[in-house]
LUMBA-488959 format. One line per 2 residues: number of its first residue (from 0); their letters; for each residue x, y, z of C-alpha. Coordinates in Angstrom, 3 decimals. Example, Ala and Ser with C-alpha at 12.3 -4.5 7.8 and 13.67 -1.06 7.14 Angstrom:
% residues 2
0) AS) 12.300,-4.500,7.800 ~ 13.670,-1.060,7.140
//
This chain:
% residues 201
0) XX) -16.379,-30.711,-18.729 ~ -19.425,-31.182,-16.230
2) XX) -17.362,-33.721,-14.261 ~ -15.066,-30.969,-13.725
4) XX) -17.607,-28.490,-13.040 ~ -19.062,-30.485,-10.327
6) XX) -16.081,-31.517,-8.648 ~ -14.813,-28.597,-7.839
8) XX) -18.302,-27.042,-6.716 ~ -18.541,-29.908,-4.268
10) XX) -14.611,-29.200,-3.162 ~ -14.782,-26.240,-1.119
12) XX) -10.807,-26.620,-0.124 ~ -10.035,-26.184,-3.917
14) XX) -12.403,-23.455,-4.760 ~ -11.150,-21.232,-1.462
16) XX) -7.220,-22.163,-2.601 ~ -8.189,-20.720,-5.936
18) XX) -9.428,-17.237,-4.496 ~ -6.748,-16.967,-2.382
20) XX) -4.311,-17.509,-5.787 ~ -6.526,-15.161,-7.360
22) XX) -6.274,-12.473,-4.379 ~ -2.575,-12.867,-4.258
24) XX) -2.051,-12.158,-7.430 ~ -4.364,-8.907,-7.654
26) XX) -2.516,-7.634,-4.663 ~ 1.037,-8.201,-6.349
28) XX) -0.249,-6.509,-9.311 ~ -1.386,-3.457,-6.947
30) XX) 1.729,-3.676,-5.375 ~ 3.766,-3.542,-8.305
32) XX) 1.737,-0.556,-9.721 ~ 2.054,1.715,-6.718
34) XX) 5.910,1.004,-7.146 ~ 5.829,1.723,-10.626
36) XX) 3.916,5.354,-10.085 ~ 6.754,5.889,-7.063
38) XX) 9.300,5.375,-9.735 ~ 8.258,7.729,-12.268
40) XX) 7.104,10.710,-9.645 ~ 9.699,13.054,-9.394
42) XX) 9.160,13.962,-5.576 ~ 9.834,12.102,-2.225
44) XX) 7.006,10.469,-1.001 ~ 5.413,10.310,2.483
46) XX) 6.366,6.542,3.721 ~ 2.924,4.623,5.209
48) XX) 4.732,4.644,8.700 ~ 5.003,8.599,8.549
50) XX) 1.376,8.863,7.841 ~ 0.216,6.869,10.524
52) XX) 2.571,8.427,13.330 ~ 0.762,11.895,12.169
54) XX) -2.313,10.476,12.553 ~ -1.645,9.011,15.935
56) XX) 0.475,12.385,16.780 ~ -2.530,14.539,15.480
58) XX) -4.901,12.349,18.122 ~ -2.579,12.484,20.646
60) XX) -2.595,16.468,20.927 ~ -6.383,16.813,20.338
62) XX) -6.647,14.725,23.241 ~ -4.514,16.145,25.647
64) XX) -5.584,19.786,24.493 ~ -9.216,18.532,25.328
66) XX) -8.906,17.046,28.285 ~ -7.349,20.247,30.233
68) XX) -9.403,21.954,32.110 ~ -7.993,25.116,30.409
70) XX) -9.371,25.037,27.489 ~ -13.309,25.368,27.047
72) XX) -15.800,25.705,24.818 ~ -14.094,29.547,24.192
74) XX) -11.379,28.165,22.703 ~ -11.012,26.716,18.796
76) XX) -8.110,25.018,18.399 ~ -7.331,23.685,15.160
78) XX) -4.172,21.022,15.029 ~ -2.373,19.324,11.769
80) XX) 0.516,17.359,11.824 ~ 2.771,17.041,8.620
82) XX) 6.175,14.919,9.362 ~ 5.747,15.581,13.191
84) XX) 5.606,19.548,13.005 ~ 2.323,20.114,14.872
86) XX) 0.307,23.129,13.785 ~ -1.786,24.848,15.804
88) XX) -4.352,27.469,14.955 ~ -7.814,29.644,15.710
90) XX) -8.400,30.920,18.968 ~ -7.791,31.111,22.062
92) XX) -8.961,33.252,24.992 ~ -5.844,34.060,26.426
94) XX) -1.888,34.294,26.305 ~ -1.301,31.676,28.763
96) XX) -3.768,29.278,27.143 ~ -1.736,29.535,24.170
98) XX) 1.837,28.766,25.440 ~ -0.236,26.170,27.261
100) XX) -1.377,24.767,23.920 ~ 2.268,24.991,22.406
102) XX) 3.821,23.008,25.558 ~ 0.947,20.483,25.433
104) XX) 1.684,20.291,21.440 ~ 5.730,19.628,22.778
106) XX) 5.260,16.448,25.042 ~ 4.970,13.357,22.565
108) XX) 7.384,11.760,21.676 ~ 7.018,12.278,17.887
110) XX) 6.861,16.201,17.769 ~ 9.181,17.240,16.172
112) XX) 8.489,20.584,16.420 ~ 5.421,23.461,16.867
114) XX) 4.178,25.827,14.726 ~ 1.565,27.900,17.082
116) XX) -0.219,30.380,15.378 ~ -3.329,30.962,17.637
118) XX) -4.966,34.000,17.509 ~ -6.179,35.273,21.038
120) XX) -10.065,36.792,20.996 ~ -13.374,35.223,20.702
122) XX) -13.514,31.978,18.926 ~ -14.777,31.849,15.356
124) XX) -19.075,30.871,14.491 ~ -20.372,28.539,12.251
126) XX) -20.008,31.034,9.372 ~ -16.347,31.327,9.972
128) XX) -15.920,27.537,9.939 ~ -18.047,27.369,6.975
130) XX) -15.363,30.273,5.517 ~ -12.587,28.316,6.113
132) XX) -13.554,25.038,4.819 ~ -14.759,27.113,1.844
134) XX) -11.415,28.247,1.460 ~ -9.305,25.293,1.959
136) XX) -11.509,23.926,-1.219 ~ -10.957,26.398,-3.477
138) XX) -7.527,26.954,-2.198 ~ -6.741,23.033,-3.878
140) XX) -9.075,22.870,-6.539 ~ -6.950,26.065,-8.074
142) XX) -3.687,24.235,-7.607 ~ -5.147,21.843,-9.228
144) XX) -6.242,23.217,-12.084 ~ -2.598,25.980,-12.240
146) XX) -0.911,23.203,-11.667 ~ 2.411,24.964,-9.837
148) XX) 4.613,21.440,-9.691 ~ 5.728,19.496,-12.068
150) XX) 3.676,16.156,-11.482 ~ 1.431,17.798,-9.001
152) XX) -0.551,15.599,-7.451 ~ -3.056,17.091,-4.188
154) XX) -1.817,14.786,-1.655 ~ 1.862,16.727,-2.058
156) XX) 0.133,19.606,-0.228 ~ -1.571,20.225,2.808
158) XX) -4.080,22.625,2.681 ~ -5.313,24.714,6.248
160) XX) -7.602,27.581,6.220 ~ -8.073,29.748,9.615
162) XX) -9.454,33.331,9.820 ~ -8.819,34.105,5.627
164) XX) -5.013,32.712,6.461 ~ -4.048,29.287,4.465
166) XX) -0.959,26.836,5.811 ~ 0.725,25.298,3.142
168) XX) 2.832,21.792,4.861 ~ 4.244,19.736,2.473
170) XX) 7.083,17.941,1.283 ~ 9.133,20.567,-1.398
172) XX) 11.860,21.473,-2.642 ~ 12.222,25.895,-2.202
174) XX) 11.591,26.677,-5.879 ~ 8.148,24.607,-5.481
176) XX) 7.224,25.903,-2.320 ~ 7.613,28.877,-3.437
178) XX) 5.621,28.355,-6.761 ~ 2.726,26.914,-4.920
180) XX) 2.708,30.319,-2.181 ~ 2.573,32.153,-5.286
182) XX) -0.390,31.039,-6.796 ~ -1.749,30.970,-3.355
184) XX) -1.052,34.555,-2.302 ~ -3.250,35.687,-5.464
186) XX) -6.383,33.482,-4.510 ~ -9.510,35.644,-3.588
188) XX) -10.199,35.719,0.204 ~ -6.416,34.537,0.895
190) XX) -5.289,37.363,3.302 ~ -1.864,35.690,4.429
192) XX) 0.144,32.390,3.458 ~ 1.905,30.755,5.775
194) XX) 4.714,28.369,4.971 ~ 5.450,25.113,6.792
196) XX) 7.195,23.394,3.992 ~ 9.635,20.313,4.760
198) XX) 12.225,21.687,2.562 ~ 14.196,18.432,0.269
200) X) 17.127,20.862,-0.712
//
């Protein structure tokens, strides 16, 4: 047993072929359990590709939004992308700065469309940030614990909080959407829901 030992501590090759056995394996396994958990959920699920063209999409608007002289330290513009519908919301100091915004939000290639609901006045403090941050926490720790889908599971909904107003975006079918606005509408400090479901029916 010690000649065995010792062999393979003084083969390197062998002892890094075994890991990468070992790693193989542990990733199959992963892979087959995230397959397994896709099975059994009752609801589509956001493909990795999706995610990462939001992401990139999300970026992409910030960017240009940022980089126009237009806009200034006046304006708080809040952006979210959910399968390429581009939210935009807060403030803005004028009209024209927010059709601006929504043709900025237009150009990439992977819009797919823009939901603009800026709000034109002065932009919001700290406390108001610190409001809506507030919100969007409570806002998904209480569908959490009501539970309004069957299988509910956080990363089903988006959850965005501007001036006591929460957007719900999120793949649903209308009686869940529905459901979850619901339970939203009677959540202290929630003045308005707005919908921007991705509707499976």
């Amino acid at each position: 047993m010690r000649n065995i030992e010792s062999q393979s501590l003084r083969n390197p090759n062998r002892q890094a072929g075994m890991m990468r056995v070992c790693q193989l394996r542990l990733a199959f396994a992963g892979l087959l359990a995230i397959l397994a958990l896709a099975a059994c959920s009752g609801h589509e699920r956001r493909t990795t590709g999706t995610v990462l063209n939001d992401q990139a999409l999300e970026r992409e608007v910030i960017s240009s939004i940022r980089a126009n002289p237009a806009f200034g330290e006046k304006d708080h513009i809040k952006v979210e992308v959910h399968e390429g519908v581009v939210l935009l919301a807060g403030e803005t100091v004028s009209e024209e700065s927010k059709l601006l915004a929504t043709k900025l939000a237009e150009e990439p290639r992977l819009t797919q469309r823009v939901v603009n609901d800026l709000k034109i006045g002065r932009r919001a403090g700290f406390g108001g940030k610190l409001d809506n941050s507030w919100l969007s926490t409570k806002v998904n720790a209480i569908l959490v614990k009501e539970n309004p889908l069957s299988g509910y599971e956080a990363s089903r909904i988006k959850v965005i909080s501007s001036q006591n107003t929460v957007y719900l975006m999120g793949i649903v079918t209308r009686e869940e959407g529905e459901k979850v606005a619901e339970v939203v509408r009677n959540i202290g400090g929630v003045e308005k829901v707005v919908k921007i479901f991705d509707y499976t029916d």
